[in-house]
N, C-alpha and C positions, 0 to 999 in steps of 0.2 A: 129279580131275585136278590140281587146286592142289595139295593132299595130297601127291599123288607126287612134280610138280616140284618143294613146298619140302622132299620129305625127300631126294630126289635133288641138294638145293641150291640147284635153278634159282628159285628165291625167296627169296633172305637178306632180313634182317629191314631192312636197310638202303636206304636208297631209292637213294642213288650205287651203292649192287651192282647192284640192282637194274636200272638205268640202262647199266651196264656190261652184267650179262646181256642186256637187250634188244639193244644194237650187237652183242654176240657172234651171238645167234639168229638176228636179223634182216639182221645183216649181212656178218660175218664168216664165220661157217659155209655161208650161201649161198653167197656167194664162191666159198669154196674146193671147195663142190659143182660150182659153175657151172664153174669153173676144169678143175676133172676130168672133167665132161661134156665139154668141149672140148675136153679132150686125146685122149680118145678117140673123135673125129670123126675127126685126125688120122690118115694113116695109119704116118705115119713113128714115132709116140707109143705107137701103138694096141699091137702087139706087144708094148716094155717095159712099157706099164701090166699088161695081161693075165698077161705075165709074174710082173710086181708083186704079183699077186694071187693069183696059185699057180693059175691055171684047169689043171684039168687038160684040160679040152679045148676048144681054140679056135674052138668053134664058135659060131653068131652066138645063139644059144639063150643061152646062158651069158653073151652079152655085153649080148644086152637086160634078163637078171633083174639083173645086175650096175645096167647104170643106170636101170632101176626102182627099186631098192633107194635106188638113191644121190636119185633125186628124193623118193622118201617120205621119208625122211630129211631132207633140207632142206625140205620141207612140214611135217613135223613140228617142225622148229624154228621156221619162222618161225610156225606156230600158236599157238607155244608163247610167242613174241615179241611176239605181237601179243596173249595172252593177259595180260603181265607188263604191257606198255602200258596197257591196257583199264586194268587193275587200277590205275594211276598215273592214267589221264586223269580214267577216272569220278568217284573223292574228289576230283580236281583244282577237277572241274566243282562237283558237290557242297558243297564250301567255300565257292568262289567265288560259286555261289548263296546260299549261309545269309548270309556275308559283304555281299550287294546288299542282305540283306532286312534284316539288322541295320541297316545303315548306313540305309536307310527311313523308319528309327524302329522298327520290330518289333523288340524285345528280349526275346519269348519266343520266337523262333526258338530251337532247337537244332541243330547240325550231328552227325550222326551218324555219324561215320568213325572204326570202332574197327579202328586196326590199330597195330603194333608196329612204325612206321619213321616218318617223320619228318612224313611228313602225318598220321600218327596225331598227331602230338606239337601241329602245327599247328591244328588240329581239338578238342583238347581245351584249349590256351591260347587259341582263339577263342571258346568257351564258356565260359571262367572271365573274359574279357575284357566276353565279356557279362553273365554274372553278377554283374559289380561295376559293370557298366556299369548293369545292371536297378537293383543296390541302391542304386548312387549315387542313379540317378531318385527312387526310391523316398522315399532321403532329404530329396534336394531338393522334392518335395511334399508330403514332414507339414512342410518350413520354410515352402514359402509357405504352405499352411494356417497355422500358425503364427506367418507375417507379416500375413497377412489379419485376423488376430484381434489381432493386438497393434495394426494400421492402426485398425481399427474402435474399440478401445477409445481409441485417441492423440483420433480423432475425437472422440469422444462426451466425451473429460476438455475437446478444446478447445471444442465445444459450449458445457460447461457453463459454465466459466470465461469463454468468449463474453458469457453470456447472466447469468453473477453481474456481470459489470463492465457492462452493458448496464443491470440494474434497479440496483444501485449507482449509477452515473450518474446515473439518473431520482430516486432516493432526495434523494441530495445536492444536485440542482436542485430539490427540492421541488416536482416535475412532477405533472401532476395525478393522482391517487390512480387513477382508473379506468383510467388509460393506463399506472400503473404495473402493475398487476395482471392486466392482458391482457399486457402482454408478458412479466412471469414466469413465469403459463401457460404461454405459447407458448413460451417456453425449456426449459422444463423438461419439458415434454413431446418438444419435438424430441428430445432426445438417445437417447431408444428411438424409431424408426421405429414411425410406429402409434400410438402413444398418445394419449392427451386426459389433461386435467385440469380440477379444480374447484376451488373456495374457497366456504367457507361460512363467514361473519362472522355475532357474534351481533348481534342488532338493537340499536337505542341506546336506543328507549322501552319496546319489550317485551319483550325479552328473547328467549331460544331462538336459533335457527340460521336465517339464509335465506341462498340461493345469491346469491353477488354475483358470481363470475363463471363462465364455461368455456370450453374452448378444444376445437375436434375433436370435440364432443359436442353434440346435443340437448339444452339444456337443459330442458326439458320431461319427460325422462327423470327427475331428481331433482324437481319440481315438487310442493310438498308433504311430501317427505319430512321423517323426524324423525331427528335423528344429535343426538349427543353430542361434544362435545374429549375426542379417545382417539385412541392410536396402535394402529394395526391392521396388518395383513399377509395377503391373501388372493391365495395366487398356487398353484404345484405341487405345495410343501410346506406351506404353512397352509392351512386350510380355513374358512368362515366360519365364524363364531359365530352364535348366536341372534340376536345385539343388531345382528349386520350382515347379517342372513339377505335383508333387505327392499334393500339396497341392491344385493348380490349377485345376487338376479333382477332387478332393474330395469337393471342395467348387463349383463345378458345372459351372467352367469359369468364375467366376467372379471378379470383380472389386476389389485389394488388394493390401494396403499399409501399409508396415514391418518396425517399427521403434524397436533399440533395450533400451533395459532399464539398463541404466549403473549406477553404485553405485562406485565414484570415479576410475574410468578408467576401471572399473569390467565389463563385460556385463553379468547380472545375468538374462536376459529375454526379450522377444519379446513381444509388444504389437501390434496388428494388428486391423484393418478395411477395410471394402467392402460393397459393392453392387454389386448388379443385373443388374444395368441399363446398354442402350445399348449407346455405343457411347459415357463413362464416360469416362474424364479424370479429376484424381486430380489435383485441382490448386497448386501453391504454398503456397498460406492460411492455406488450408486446410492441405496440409503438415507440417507446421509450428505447427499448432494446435495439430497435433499428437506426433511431440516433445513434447513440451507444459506439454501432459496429461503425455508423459514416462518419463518426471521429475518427474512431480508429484508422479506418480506410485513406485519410485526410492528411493524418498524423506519419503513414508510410509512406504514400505518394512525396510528400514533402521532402521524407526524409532521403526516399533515395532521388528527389532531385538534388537535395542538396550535395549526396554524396558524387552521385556525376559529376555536378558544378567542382566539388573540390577535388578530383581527381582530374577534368580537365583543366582546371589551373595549374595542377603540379606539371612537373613537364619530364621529373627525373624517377627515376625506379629509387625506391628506396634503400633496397639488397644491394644492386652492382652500381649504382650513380651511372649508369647509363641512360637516355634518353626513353619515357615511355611508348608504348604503345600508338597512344593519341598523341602525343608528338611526332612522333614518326610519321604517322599517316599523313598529317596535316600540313608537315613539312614536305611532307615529299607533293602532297598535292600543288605546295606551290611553286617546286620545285619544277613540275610538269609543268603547269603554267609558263615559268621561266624558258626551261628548253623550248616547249612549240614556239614560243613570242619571238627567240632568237635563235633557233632552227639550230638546236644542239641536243649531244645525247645525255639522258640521263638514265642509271640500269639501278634495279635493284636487288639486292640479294636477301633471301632469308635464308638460314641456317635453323637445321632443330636437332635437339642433341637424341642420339640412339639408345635405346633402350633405356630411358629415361625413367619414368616408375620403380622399373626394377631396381635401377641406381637405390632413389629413395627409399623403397622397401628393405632393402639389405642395407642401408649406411644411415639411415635417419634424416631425420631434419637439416641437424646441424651439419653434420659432415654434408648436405646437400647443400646449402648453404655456401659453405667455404667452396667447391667444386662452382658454384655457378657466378663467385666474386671472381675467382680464379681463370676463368673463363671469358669471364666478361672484359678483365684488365687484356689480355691477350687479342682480343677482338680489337679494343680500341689502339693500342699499340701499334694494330696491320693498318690503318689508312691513317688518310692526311688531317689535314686541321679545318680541310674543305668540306670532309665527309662527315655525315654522321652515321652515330651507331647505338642501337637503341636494342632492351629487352623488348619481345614480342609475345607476351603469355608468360606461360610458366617454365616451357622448355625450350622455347627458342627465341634467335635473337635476330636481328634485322641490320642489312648496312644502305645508306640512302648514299649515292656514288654519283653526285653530278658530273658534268664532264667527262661520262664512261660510257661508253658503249659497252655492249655483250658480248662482246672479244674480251675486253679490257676487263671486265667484273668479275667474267668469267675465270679468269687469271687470277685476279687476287683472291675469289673463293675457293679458288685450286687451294692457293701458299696459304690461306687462313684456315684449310684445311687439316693441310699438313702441320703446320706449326702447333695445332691443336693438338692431332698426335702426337708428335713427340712431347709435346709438354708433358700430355699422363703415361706415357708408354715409360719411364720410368718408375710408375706403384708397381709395387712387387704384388698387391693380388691384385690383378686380372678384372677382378670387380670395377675396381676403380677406374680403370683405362676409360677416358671418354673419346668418343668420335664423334661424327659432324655428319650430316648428312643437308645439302644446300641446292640451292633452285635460285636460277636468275631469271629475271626478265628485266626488258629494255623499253622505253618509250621512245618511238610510237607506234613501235613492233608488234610488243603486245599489250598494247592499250594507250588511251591516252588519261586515263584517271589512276588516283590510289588504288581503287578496289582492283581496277585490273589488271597491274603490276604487282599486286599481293595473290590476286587469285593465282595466277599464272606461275610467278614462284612456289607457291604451295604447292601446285599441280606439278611440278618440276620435283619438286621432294620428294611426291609419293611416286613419281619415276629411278629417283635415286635409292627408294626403300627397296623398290621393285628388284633392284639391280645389284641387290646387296649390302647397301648401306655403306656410310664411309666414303659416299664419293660428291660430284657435286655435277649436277645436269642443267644444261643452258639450253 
């Protein structure tokens, strides 16, 4: 039926024809049916029309096929109107649907309205509309993938750079070596989600490798092992070696990159890192970055060798000019030597001052300062020119007493007791007053080394705290 009315016309390819056809079908041509059915209800009409029409015979026969005729006829057009509509409303709707669903966000909608007039036209720039709408998407999510990835990495560079000026920092204050070396781990591991890291320093008297520290890991896991200073690579694209076969199942297969820690052409240790992940490979970056940290790691090792080295060549406290610490010990070690070799006594005493902190917290620095000069001259004043007498830490002080037995030492920590009190038993506040609380021991009673004529005085002191403080227990 389409067929016919568009090769009869009644369909041009045009939508405003088309629009026109429908008011003719639908409206016009009824009309002028309805118009004609009317006139010939008329009687005064009925005659000229009949006439009109050449009837040859005026009979009522002839005048009902007449407007029979005339209403099929305008039922036939307006079928045919309402056919031309249909054909306009249905793509109308059609569009307007794809249209909702596009605008939804569904951008693999298609609208499927192929015709040759102007919803045809509508229908196919709504689909090329979407089309570039889909590609655009399309575009804008390999960018943010590709911002995502450029984010991650901007992270992981400020990470690093984080965590190089974090152990730089602790380098350059000359912070203590183990606090330095837990926190380059822990930076240098952050910057892959997931990772741990180790350090193995060679030992100082025997040599080889022991684990000094780890970060994210059991260290128990490497416990024992034997590694070499060597740069390795075991990730998606390297595979271990023989000589890393043992570290590789101990760390469960995973992801591990060996950089060694050299100290002017020395290799004195490995630092390493890994992951779990599947399908890792170290970039070069990230390589670079693990250099990076085994300078740094290199740079601290040294430095606080170096600073031992010159703290054990001083020999004198720099506050009181009393004898240090490592002098102390090392004297008295050979002082022990001396007494076993020629079967004589030698005792020793430490002293630690009472309530010490709190001193500093109520008087300061400085005033702690003068109190511990003050202190110290007094100490050296009570023995001979045989003895020494040395600061021992921050709050206590040490006397190396050859030629004394623990009768004898015990004696002169009694009066170096008391002379101590009365020195400050004259400040008028009560704060200030310092006391002594001391511990002796004697070789070869209680020991025949430093350590256990130091251990043993100490354990003597915290018998004298026990006891009230202020006094001195042998």
């Amino acid at each position: 039926m389409g067929n016919l009315l568009k090769s009869l016309s009644l369909m041009p390819s045009g939508l405003r024809h088309k629009l026109f056809a429908v008011i003719g079908l639908m409206v016009v041509v009824p009309l002028g049916v309805l118009f004609i059915f009317a006139a010939l209800l008329l009687p005064g009409t009925k005659s000229v029309i009949v006439t009109a029409l050449d009837l040859v015979a005026q009979s009522d026969v002839y005048f009902f096929w007449w407007v029979f005729l005339l209403l099929v006829a305008a039922s036939v057009m307006v079928a045919a109107g309402l056919r031309i509509v249909s054909g306009i409303i249905g793509p109308i709707l059609e569009i307007a649907s794809g249209a909702r669903t596009m605008a939804g966000g569904n951008l693999e909608q298609v609208v499927e309205v192929k015709r040759e007039d102007e919803l045809g036209d509508i229908s196919a720039a709504l689909n090329q509309l979407t089309l570039r709408a889909r590609k655009h998407m399309e575009e804008l999510r390999q960018y943010s993938e590709q911002s995502k990835v450029i984010n991650i990495e901007i992270h992981k560079r400020t990470l690093a750079m984080a965590g190089i000026l974090q152990v730089g920092n602790l380098v350059s204050q000359a912070a203590d070596l183990e606090m330095i070396l837990e926190l380059a781990l822990k930076q240098l591991a952050m910057i892959e989600e997931g990772s741990f890291a180790f350090l193995h320093l060679v030992r100082e008297r025997f040599g080889g490798l022991e684990l000094k520290a780890v970060y994210n890991m059991n260290p128990d896991i490497l416990s024992g092992i034997q590694l070499k200073p060597l740069t390795a690579l075991i990730d998606d694209q390297q595979r271990p070696t023989e000589e890393l076969r043992d570290l590789y199942e101990r760390l469960g297969g995973a992801n591990v990159a060996i950089q060694p820690v050299v100290i002017r052409d020395h290799e004195i240790g490995i630092l390493g890192v890994g992951n779990h992940a599947l399908g890792y490979t170290f970039t070069p970056d990230y390589l670079e970055l693990l250099t990076v940290f085994a300078k740094q790691i290199a740079i601290a090792v040294e430095n606080d060798r170096l600073v031992r080295e010159t703290g054990e060549l001083a020999v004198k406290d720099e506050l009181t000019g009393l004898y240090n610490e490592h002098y102390v010990r090392t004297r008295l070690d050979e002082e022990i030597k001396r007494a076993i070799a020629y079967q004589r006594p030698c005792a020793f005493v430490l002293f630690e001052i009472d309530e010490f902190q709190h001193y500093c917290d109520l008087h300061g620095k400085t005033e702690t300062e003068r109190m511990l000069k003050k202190l110290g001259w007094i100490l050296l004043e009570s023995v001979t020119e045989v003895d020494r007498v040395g600061r021992f830490g921050g709050n206590a002080f040490a006397m190396l007493l050859p030629e004394r037995n623990k009768r004898q030492a015990a004696e002169l920590a009694e009066a170096v007791r008391k002379r101590v009190a009365f020195a400050f038993s004259g400040e008028t506040d009560i704060t200030r007053r310092i006391t002594l609380s001391g511990g002796v021991s004697e070789n070869p009673i209680d020991g025949v080394t430093a350590e256990d004529l130091v251990a043993k005085a100490q354990e003597a002191i915290g018998d004298a705290k026990i006891r009230g403080k202020n006094c001195v227990v042998a």
